[in-house]
Structure formats: C-alpha cells, structure tokens
N, C-alpha and C positions, 0 to 999 in steps of 0.2 A: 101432785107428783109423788108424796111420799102415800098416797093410798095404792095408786097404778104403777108401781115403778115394780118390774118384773125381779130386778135385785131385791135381796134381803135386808130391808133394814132395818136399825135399832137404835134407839136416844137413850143415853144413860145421862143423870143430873152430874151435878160436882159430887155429891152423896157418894158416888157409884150404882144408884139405883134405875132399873132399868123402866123406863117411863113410857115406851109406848115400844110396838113391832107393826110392821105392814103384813100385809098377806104372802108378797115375796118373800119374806122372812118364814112365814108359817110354810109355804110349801117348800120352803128347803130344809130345815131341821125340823118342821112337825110340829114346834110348841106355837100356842096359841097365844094372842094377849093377854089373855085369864092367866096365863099357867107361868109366865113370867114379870106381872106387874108388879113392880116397889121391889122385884126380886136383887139383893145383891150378888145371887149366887154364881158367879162365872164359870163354874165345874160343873154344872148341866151342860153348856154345850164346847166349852173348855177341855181337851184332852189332860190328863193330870201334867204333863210333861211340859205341856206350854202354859200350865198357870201364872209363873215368871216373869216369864215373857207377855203374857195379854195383861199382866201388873204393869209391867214396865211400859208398854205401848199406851196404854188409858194414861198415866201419870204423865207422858209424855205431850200427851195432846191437850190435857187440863191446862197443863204449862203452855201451853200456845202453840205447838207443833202438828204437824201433818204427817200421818204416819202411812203410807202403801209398801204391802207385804204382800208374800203368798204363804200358804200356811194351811194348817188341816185345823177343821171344826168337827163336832160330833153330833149329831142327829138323835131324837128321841128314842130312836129303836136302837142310838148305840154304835152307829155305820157309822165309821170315820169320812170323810169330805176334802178333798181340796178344795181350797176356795181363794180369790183375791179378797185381800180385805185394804179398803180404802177408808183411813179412821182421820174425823178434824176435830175441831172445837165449834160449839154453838155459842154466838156472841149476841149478846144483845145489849144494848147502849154500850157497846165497846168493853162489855164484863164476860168472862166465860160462865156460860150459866150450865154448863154439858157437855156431852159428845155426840157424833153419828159414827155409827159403824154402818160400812156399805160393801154386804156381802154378795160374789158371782162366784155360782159354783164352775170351777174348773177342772172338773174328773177327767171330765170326754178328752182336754189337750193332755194333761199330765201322764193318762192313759195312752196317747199317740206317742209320745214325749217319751216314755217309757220302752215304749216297744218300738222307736226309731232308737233309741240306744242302746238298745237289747241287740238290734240288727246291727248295726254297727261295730258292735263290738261280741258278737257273736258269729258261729258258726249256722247258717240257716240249714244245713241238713241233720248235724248231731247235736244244734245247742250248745256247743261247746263254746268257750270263751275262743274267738279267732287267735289269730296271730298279731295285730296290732295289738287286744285286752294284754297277751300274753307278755310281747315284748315292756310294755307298761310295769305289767308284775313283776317283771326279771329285770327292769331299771331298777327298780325300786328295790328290790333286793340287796342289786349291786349295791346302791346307795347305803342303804342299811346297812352292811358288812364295813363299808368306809366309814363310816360312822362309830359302828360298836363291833368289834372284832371278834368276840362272840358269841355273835350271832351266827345261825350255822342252815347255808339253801346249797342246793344241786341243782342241774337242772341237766334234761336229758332230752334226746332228738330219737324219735321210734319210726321205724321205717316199716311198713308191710311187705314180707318175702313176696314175691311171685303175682301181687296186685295186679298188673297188667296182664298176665294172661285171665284173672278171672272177669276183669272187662271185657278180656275180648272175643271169651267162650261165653261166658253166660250173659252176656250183656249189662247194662250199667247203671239199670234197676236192676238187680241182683247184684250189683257192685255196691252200689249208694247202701242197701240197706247189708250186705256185710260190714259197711264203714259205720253204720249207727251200732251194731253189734260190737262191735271193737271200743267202739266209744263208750259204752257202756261198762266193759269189762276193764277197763282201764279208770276209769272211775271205782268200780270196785278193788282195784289196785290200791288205791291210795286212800288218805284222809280226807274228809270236807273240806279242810281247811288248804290242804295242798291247790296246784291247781295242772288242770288237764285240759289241752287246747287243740283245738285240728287246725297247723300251719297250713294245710295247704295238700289236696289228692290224697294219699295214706299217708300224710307225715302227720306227726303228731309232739306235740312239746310238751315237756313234763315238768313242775318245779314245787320242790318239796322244802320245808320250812323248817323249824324249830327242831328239828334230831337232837340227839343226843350222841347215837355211836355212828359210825359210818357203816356199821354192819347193818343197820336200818335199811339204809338206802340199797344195800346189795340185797339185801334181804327185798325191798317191792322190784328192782329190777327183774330177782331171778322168779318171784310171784307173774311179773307179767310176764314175760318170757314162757314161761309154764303154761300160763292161761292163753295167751293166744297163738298155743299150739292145739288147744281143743279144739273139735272142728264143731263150724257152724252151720246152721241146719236153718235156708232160706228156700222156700217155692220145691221141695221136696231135692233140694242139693243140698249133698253134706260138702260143704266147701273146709277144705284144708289150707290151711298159712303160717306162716310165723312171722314173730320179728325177730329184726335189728335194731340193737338199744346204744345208745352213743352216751357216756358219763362224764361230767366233769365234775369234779370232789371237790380236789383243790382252787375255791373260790375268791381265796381272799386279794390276788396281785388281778382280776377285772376292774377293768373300768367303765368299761359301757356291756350292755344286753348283746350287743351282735358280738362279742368275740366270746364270750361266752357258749354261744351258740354255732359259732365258726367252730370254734372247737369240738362240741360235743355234735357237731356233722361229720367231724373226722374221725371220730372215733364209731361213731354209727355205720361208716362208709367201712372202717377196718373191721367190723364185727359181722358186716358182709363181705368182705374177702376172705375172713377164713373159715367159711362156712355158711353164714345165717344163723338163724334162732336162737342166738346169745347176745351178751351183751359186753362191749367191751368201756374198761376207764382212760380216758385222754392222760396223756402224758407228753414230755415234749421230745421224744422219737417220734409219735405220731407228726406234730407240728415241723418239725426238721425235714421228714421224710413229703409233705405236702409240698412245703416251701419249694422241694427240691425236685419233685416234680412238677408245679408250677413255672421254674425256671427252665427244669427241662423241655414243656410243653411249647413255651418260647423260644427255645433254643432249635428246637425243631421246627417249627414255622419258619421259621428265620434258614435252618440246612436245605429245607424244600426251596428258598425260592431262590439262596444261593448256590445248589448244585456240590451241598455235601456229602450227599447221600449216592452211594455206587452199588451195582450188582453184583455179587459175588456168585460163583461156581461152583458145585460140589459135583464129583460126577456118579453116574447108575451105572453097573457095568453089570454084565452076565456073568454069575456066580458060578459056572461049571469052566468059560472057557476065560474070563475076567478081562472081555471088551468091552468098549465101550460101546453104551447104549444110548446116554444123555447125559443133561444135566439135570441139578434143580438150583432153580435162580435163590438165592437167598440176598436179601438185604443188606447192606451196612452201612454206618454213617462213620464221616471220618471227619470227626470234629476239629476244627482249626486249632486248637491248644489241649483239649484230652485224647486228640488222636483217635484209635478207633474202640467205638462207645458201641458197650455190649446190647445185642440184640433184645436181648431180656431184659432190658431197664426203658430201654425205649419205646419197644413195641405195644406195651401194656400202656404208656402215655395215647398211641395214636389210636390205639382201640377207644380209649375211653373219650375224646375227642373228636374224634370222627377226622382226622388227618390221616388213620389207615387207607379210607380211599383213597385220596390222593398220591398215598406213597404206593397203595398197589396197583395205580395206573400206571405209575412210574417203571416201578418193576416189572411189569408187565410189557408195557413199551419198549423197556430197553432189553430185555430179554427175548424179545422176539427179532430185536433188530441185532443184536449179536448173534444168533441163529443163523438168520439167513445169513447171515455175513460169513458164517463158517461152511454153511453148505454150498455157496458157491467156491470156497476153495479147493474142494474136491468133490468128484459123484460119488464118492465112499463116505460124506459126508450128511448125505440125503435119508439114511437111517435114521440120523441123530435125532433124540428129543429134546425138549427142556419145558421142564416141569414149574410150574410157577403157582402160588401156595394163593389161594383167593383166602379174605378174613369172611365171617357172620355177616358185616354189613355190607361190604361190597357184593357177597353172594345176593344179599335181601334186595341191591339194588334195581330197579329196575331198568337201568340203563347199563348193565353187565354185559348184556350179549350186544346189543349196539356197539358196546365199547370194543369188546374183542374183535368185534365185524372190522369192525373198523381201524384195528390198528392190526391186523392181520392182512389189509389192503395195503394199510402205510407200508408195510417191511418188505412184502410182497413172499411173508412166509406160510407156506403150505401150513391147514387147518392139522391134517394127521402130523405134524413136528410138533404141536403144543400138546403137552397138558395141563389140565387143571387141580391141583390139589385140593379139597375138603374136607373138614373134618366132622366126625359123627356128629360132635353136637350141633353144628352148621346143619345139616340135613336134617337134626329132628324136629328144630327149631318149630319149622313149618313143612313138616315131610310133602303135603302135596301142592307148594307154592315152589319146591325145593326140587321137585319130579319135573315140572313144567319149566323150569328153568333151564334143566339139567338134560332134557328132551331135544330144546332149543338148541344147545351148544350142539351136542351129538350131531342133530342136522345138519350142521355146519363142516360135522368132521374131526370135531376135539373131542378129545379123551379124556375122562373124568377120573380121578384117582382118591381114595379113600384114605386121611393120611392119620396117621399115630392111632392105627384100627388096632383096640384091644382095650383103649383109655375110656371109650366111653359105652356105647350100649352095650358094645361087643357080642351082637347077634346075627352074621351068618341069611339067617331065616330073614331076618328083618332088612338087611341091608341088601340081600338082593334084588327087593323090591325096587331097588333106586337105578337107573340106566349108567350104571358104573362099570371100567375098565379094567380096576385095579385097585388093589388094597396096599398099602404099607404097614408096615407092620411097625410097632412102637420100638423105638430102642431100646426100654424098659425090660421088654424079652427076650432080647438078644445078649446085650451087658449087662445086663442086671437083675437080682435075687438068686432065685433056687437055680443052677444049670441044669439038673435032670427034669425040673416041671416048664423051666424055660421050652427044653427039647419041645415034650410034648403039646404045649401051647402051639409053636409054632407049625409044628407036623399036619395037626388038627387044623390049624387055619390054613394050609397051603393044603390040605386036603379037599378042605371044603373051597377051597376059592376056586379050585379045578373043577370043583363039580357043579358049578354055578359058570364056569366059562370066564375069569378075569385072572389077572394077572397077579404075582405080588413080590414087592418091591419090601427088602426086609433092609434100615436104615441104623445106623448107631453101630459098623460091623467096626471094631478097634482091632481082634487081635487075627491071628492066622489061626486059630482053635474055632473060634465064632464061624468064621470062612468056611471051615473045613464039615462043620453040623449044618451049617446052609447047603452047600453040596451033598450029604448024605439024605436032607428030607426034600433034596429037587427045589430048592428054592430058585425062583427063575431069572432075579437082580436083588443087589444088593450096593450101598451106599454108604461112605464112613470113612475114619481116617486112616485105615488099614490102605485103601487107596490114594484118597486125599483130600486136605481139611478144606472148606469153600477159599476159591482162589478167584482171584479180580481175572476180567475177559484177555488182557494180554499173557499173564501165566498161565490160565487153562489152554490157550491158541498152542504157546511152546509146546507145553506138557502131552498135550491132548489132542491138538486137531491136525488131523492129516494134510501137510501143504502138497501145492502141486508138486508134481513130482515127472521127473523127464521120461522113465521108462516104466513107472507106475509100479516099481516092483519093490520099493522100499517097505519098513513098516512102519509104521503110524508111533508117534512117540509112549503110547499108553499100550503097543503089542511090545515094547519093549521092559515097560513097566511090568504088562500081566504076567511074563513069564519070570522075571525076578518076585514076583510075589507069591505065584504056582507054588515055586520051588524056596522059598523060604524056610529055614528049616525050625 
C-alpha cells in the first residue's frame, strides 16, 4: 500500500529523520528517496512561514496525536502546493517509534474555491468587488470608527448621468463595455488600498480609509467627477457622460452600512437635481427634506384614494376682445389639516413615483366631465375649451389614447373641446414615438398644445415638425427679466407660430401693461391673474359660465369682467 498508494507519503523516526518516501510522494514535490533520506531538513519542502507550525504538528503527533490540516508544501522547482495533510504516530509494541505524513494535493479545489469566492463576492463584468464584498467593508468600517474614534472612512454612492439612453441607442454591449471603462477610471481615482465596487447597473460604491484632511476626499470626488466627464471611445462611438457623487463625511454617529449608504443616495439623488456632473455632501436638510417627502408620498396615496385631490380653473380668454375661450384644468390637493398644499411640493413627489398617472387620469376625467357639464348650460357654451396638462410618463404610456377615447365616451364631451398640454422636453424625449402618439390623438380630434414653449429646445424649425396646435408661451417672458428683449421674444415666436399655422396662448399675464404688449404684437389668448387665479368648478360656473338665460340677450359673467379690465386704468 505504502509503495502504490497515489498520495504522498513520508515516515520520519522520533530523531525527526526522514526514512523513507513512495513514488506518490516523488511525483508530487519531485524529490526522490536518494535526495531526502536521514534528511532532517523540513525547509526543502517547508515554506519558511510554516516552519513553526510543521514543528508544532511533528511534536504533536510524537506525543501521540493526530493531526489533519490543509496547508501549502513546496516542490523542487519551488511551485508552492496546496495540499491535505493527514499526520499520526507509528507505534510498534505500543512505543511511538515515528510519524506518517500523508499528502493529497489539493490545487484543482482550492483553485475552484477561489474563483467560486471571487464570484461571489465579485462583480462578473468589471471584477469589481459586488455590493455584498462592499457592504462587508463599510460594516467593518463602521465598526472600526466605534471602536477607535480616529479612525477616519467616507463612503460615496456614484450614479452614471444619462446611462439609459446609451443602452438604448447603442445597445448593451456597448453599454457593459462603457461600464468596464468607468470601472476602470474610478479605480484610478483612488488608492489600492481604498475600495471601488459596482452596486448594481451604473451604480457604483466608493469607500475611502485612512485620510488625514477631508479635503482629500473632495479632492478624489471632484478627480472623478472630472474623469468621467471624458468621453469614451467604444466600437468607433465617442460616448459622453457624467456623474452624480453622493458623500457622507461625517461618520462617526452610524451604526450599521445601509444608513450609511441611505444617506449618501440622498445626496447622490440631490447632486442630480441640481444639475448632474458634481458631487454633492449629506447633511441632515437633505435627511429632513427626504423623510418629508416620503411622508408626503404617503400622504398622497392616501388623498388619491380618499378624494382629496380637486380640479381647479384658470381661464384662456382672447387678448384683443378678453373673452372667454377655455380653461386649463390645474390640480389641487386640499389636505384634511394643512389645507391646500402647494402644487410644487407635490407634483415632483408624483412624478417621481409614478402616482402622476393616476392623478392625471383623474384630472383628466374630471375635467372633461365639468365641460360637458357647462356646455350643455348654454349653446354659447360649445366654444369653450379646457386644456388639460399630460406629464413625461403618461405621454410615454401606451394606453393614453385608449384612455382619452375613453373617457371622452364617458362625458360624452366633443374630441375638438379638449386639449392636450406638452411640454418640449416630453416630445423630445422620443420625438418619433412622440409624433405617432400625437398623430393618434389629432385623429380623434384633440388639440395638442405646446406648453412653457421657450424653456426648453426653443426651436420653431424643430417643433413644427410635431402635429401641434398651439404653443404657450412661458411666463418667464411675459413677467419676468428684460421687458424690452421679453417684447421681442415674444413678437418673434407669435410671428413664427403664424407662419407655421398654430395658435399661441401667452400664460403668467399679472398686470394691465403685460395685456396691453400682448395686444400690440396680436397675441391671439392669454391666461393669468390679471383675469383670474385657478378657481374650483362651482366659482368658475358663477364667474364664468353662461347660464340659461330667458331672452338670451344677457351677458355672460366674464363680458362683464372683460370690459372692467379693457378699461382698467
């Protein structure tokens, strides 16, 4: 057995002399019988580091012990080995007269072993340590700072600007191998010793060690920032991106990895709110302001399915003779204890949630069912529009025009009484996903309206390409900056909306001066509190909507309005 026995084996005396080896032995470290007999020397195939240790294990087994280990041996030519090593005592008439060492080399698993924990705690397309390795490191961090106060880690959350459209143009091999480019350069951001991990699509976690100043840390933030604004050069595309860096400095009052990292999402999340391509530091206005959308986010689920939320009125009238023309539906919620909660705190909650569909069903719905409701109070009523403001995602939906069909059937209001409000960046999103949508409606009869036109492409040329009705124009040029380059803005856009065939609706009109430059360059409607601020469906009826009338020669409450505004002095 000990001549055919495919393991390695070797008998050492009590001496510690090595007294005989098999052939398994020779073809696993190379030495021969000749080349180790009477030898004591353990450092032929002893790494110098476990000399100690293969001391302590022989002295152990002398003594009457049994010793199995796994452990690295060395080979003639020097190759280090894993190997089991299974070590006893040789007893004869019940006296330890030696040892057997019985060696199996174990490469091939250690080697699988290896590279199943490498996967695991790896990223399989950049190599990067995953998000489990990371979260591990940033415990252990935390830990450390609890322990010895200072000690000094960061850690940061990095967002890729605009990721998603380069999947969805170039597709996602030339996605994956910009993600290994980024990986790359972000590594060269920092130390060896730091560590750089891909969370998860282009997220990426960062945590940095031993500093000394915090101007360190600003200092690789504003290095990456820089660096992956360079563009990179994949399949003959020079792709362009940035990031968004999220920081959290002050570490010492964490307790665990994820709040940590909850944090420095928040601040990653506000570093893409006010722009992209910088980096912003956590603080607890950021955490205040979360918390407080989070509650808001709730509080709105909860107004949707209670029926807190109402349609409000503002009305369009004709700027030369100041009748009415329509309305446009605007939103509100009238919260049970803060009353009514402003449109800009809320709105940005339902966008980013996806609860804007739902509220712009709603508005939609009831908007059109207030409508018809006023045009059957008079046939002088049958003019009237009402304009109703679609977000990005309900435009993207594909069940938009279903939806209109369909609740256009419910009210039983005529297709030319609606419109539809968009905004530039809506249409450019996917201009010819945007065209087919917008084509669809028009069949139907709805009127497409162009809204806060001047805020975004602001190109004339480009946007007539789109089957649109009407432009609005921003309030921004009407009340506000330069008044003499305001003029000319707006001259220049109701010049060209004329010459292209659409309408334009100029919004934010506050004084009788504003009115009066909208008449001079033929502006053809205009909307604003010079007339009146949005008013719930039973005050616009008073104010506004023509009731039956016995000899039909009354005037409508808003012909009484227009001519006190006319003549305003």
């Amino acid at each position: 057995m000990f001549d055919s026995s495919p393991l390695g084996i070797m008998m050492v005396d009590t001496q510690r002399r090595i007294v005989e080896t098999n052939e398994g032995f020779t073809a696993l470290f190379g030495y021969t019988p000749e080349d180790l007999h009477n030898r004591r020397d353990m450092a032929m195939f002893v790494p110098d580091h476990l000399i100690g240790e293969a001391e302590t294990y022989l002295s152990a087994v002398l003594k009457g012990k049994t010793i199995s280990r796994e452990t690295v041996r060395r080979d003639k030519t020097g190759r280090l080995i894993d190997v089991s090593l299974f070590l006893y005592p040789i007893r004869v008439n019940d006296e330890i007269q030696g040892a057997y060492y019985i060696y199996n080399d174990i490469t091939q698993r250690k080697e699988y072993e290896t590279q199943l924990s490498h996967q695991a705690f790896h990223d399989a397309l950049t190599g990067l340590p995953n998000r489990v390795l990371f979260f591990e490191r940033l415990a252990s961090a935390v830990r450390r700072k609890k322990r010895k106060k200072d000690f000094a880690y960061t850690a940061m959350m990095l967002d890729m600007d605009r990721f998603k459209s380069i999947n969805d143009t170039l597709g996602h091999q030339v996605g994956d191998a910009f993600l290994v480019q980024v990986a790359e350069r972000l590594k060269g951001c920092v130390r060896s010793t730091d560590t750089v991990a891909r969370l998860g699509g282009d997220e990426f976690g960062i945590i940095l060690e031993e500093f000394r100043h915090l101007r360190e840390v600003v200092a690789v933030a504003k290095r990456i920032v820089k660096d992956l604004e360079k563009p990179v050069a994949i399949e003959a595309n020079e792709i362009r991106s940035s990031a968004s860096v999220g920081i959290v400095l002050k570490t010492l009052y964490y307790d665990d990895a994820e709040s940590v990292m909850r944090d420095a999402d928040i601040a990653m999340y506000r570093a893409k709110e006010i722009g992209k391509a910088c980096f912003r530091v956590f603080n607890n206005k950021m955490h205040t302001k979360i918390v407080r959308q989070t509650e808001l986010e709730r509080e709105l689920r909860s107004a949707i399915s209670n029926r807190e939320l109402a349609v409000y009125y503002q009305p369009i009238v004709t700027v030369q003779e100041t009748r009415l023309a329509g309305f446009e539906a605007l939103v509100r919620w009238n919260h049970p204890t803060k009353g009514l909660v402003s449109p800009a705190e809320f709105i940005p909650v339902a966008e980013e949630t996806g609860l804007i569909i739902e509220i712009g069903e709603f508005v939609l719905r009831e908007s059109c069912r207030q409508m018809a409701q006023w045009q059957t109070l008079s046939p002088a009523n049958k003019q009237l529009t009402v304009s109703v403001n679609v977000s990005a995602k309900q435009f993207q939906s594909s069940k938009l025009t279903r939806l209109v069909e369909s609740v256009l059937e419910e009210t039983r209001l005529a297709p030319e009484s609606l419109k539809l409000e968009l905004t530039e960046s809506t249409l450019m999103k996917d201009a010819r996903s945007a065209i087919r949508t917008m084509e669809e409606l028009k069949t139907m009869g709805i009127r497409i309206v162009v809204d806060d036109f001047g805020t975004g492409y602001s190109s004339l040329s480009y946007i007539q390409r789109f089957p649109i009705d009407g432009l609005k124009i921003d309030r921004s040029f009407i009340s506000g900056g330069d008044e003499t380059e305001n003029i000319k803005i707006v001259r220049t856009v109701i010049a060209l909306a004329k010459s292209i065939g659409v309408d334009v609706v100029a919004e934010g009109v506050e004084e009788q001066k504003q009115l009066e430059m909208l008449r001079d360059v033929e502006c053809e409607l205009a909307q604003g509190y010079i007339f009146s601020k949005p008013i719930d469906g039973q005050a616009a009826t008073r104010r506004f909507i023509r009731q039956p009338d016995a000899d039909g020669t009354a005037a409508s409450p808003l012909e009484k309005q227009a001519i006190s505004i006319r003549h305003r002095p």
